[in-house]
Phi, psi and omega in degrees: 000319170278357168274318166277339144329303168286000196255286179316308189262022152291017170251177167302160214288316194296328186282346191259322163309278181335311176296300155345301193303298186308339208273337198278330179293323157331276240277281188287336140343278158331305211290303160342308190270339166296326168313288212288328171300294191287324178288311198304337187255345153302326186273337187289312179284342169305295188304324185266351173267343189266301182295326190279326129352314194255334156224114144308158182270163170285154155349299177260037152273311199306324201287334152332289234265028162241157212244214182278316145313021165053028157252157194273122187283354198207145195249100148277152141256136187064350174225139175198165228273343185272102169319313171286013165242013144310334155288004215254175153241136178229130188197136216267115179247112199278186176283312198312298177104064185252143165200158176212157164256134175242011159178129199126164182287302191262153168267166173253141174301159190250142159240177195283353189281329193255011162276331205267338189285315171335295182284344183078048187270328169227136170294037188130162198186142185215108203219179140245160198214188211217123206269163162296357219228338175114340187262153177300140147234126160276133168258158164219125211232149187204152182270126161288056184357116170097352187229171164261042191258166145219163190245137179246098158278130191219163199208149172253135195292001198278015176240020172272298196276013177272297205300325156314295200287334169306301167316322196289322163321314118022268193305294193296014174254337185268320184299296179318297202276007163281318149290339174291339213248308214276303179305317206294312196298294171328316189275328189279298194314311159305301163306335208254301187315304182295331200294340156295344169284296178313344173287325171294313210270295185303316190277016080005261173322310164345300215285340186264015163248340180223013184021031148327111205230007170265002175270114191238124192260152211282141191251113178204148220046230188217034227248171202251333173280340183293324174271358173267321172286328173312340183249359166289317216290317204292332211274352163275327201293314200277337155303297176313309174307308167320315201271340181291313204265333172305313196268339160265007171283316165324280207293347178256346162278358176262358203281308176321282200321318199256025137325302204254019176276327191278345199265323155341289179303336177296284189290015167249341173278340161308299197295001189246332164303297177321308174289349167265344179262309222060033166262093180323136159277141187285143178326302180298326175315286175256043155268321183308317204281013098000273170318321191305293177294341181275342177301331185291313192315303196314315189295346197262329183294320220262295187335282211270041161251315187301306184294331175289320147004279202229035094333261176019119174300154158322321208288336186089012156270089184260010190087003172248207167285110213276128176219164165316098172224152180276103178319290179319308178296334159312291187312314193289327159283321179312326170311310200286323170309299164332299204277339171284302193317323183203088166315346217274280260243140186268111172235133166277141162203158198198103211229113175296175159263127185228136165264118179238141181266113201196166149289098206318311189275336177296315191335292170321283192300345129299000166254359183242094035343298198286330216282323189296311145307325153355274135011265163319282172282031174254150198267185212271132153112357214268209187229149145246148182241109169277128140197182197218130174197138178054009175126345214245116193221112175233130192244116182214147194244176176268335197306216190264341202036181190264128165323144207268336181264017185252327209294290217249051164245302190345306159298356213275180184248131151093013217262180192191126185276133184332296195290343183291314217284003174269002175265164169303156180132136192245025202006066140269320188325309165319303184313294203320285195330281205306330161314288166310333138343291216260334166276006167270012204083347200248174173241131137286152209198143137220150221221144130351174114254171177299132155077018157111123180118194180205152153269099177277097183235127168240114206272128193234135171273154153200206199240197157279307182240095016177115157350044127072117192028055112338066168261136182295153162247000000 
């Protein structure tokens, strides 16, 4: 069984549909000619109990061939004056369970049924029995009037059993081109059904021998292949995009990279011609190319922290723990880093108590991102203004702000506004904010502000107050 199991699902998808098809039209077919056999063979014996009922030998002939002794005086064979009871047997059934025929070739076995018509136990009986010669007979046994006798008529069944095997030929000749018509239509049918799954199945291979991710197969009506081809089309398209943004995420970090690589480079080979000619560099000179190299080194950590980042699947499963955190306190800290980055500068804050289920270390590094531009365009002497009330953080600054045809770019990775790009910075940082932003539930926004500066604002759902056994971090 399991071997034709393993066998059945080694065929083609199509071959296996025909088969089916073919095997369940098999199937009702049979169960259709097992009917149509059993009725047809209830109505055929209806019919030979209606004849035999209906022409009967006459009475006083049966009673003529029995003599005072209840013997048959006589045997006819083959002749009576009624054509239609030439097929018949007639034969005479005592109390006893005695018989003699009296008309016909063979006797027929007596069953107990044509003793109880005898006795007068039943008014009649219709039965089948078994001739001396070996052949089916329907009987039909009736009390013989005036006498205690019955007459037992028999018929052979073989004008039943004619009529059957001409049907089962019949039957098994309709049936056969009925399942050969049922295999053939199930393989057309199959082949007709499937051919959008092989249009599916080639532009598949296509895309995996040549990785064309731009192929698209055409789509019609509204059908489960018509919705399997809508989601390969949607599932290229999104590929494609994924790689279109993979390879300018590449081309924009080397881009980045090889700025402060060259400015690296530069300045070590100064420092290195110098120790190879032995012509000393002026002290201030090479303390400056020095400071140089650690802004680069430094600037190359914060790039390739930025790009691991956002490495990161979407999903937010970055390896830390999604928990329960006191927003305010996150700010408050990132305020006190903020406030090392630029002594120069004054930040207020005014921090609601707010609770969010977020990743602790992504929070962070996106409220000090933001906190860090702030910073960064606030002029020497400026205010930053922190607060936070209901879920809601808001950061603003003084500074020059951003041009209204720049703001919806401000997130993209790597972008950097033209008056920015002479500041330190991998223009990553924002992009870090709006991900991280958008895998809490939450939104980010930057705006203009009144009177000069920007508005950094970010909305997290949580509560006021803290989940009931909960710990914060």
């Amino acid at each position: 069984m399991n071997r034709v199991a393993r066998r059945f699902r080694g065929l083609p998808l199509r071959s296996r549909l025909a088969l089916l098809v073919a095997t369940a039209v098999a199937v009702a077919v049979a169960v259709a000619a097992a009917v149509c056999w059993f009725v047809v063979r209830d109505a055929l014996v209806d019919s030979l109990d209606d004849a035999l009922s209906e022409n009967r030998v006459p009475d006083n002939w049966v009673r003529e061939m029995i003599d005072e002794n209840g013997q048959c005086r006589r045997t006819i064979i083959g002749q009576y004056d009624a054509p239609n009871l030439l097929k018949q047997t007639v034969q005479v059934v005592d109390q006893t369970g005695g018989s003699c025929v009296v008309l016909g070739k063979q006797a027929i076995e007596l069953k107990e049924a044509d003793t109880e018509v005898a006795l007068r136990e039943s008014p009649g009986s219709y039965h089948d029995a078994t001739a001396s010669n070996g052949s089916q007979y329907r009987v039909f046994t009736y009390p013989l009037e005036g006498t205690p006798y019955a007459v037992s008529a028999a018929r052979p069944l073989s004008e039943v059993d004619d009529t059957l095997n001409n049907l089962v030929l019949v039957l098994v000749l309709v049936a056969g081109i009925g399942v050969l018509g049922a295999g053939g239509a199930g393989l057309w049918v199959a082949r007709t059904g499937l051919r959008p799954v092989d249009r599916l199945t080639e532009a598949v291979e296509h895309v995996a021998r040549t990785e064309d991710l731009n192929l698209r197969i055409p789509v019609g009506g509204d059908d489960e292949i018509a919705r399997l081809s809508e989601s390969f089309n949607s599932m290229t398209a999104s590929l494609a995009s994924s790689r279109d943004l993979q390879q300018q995420l590449i081309a924009d970090a080397g881009h980045e990279l090889r700025t402060p690589l060259t400015s690296l480079r530069t300045n070590i080979e100064l420092l290195a011609r110098s120790e190879e000619t032995g012509r000393a560099i002026p002290p201030d000179d090479r303390k400056a190319l020095l400071a140089s190299v650690t802004a680069q080194m430094t600037e190359l950590a914060v790039l390739i922290g930025d790009l691991q980042e956002l490495s990161r699947p979407d999903t937010g499963a970055g390896g830390a723990k999604v928990q329960v955190v006191a927003l305010h306190d996150v700010t408050r800290t990132a305020i006190e880093r903020a406030r090392l980055r630029g002594p120069e500068l004054t930040i207020t804050a005014e921090l609601a108590p707010w609770y969010v289920r977020v990743e602790p270390p992504a929070l962070e590094r996106a409220i000090v991102n933001i906190l860090d531009n702030a910073v960064k365009f606030s002029p020497r002497g400026g205010t930053v203004e922190v607060t936070l009330d209901r879920g809601r953080l808001t950061v603003r600054d003084h500074g020059p702000g951003i041009p209204e045809d720049e703001l919806p770019h401000v997130f993209d990775r790597f972008w950097r506004s033209p008056s920015a790009r002479s500041l330190p910075g991998s223009g990553l940082g924002l992009s870090i904010v709006a991900r991280t932003v958008r895998q809490s539930g939450g939104e980010v926004t930057l705006t203009a502000a009144e009177g000069g500066g920007t508005v950094a604002t970010v909305q997290l759902p949580g509560a006021a107050t803290p989940p009931p056994e909960t710990p914060l971090t």
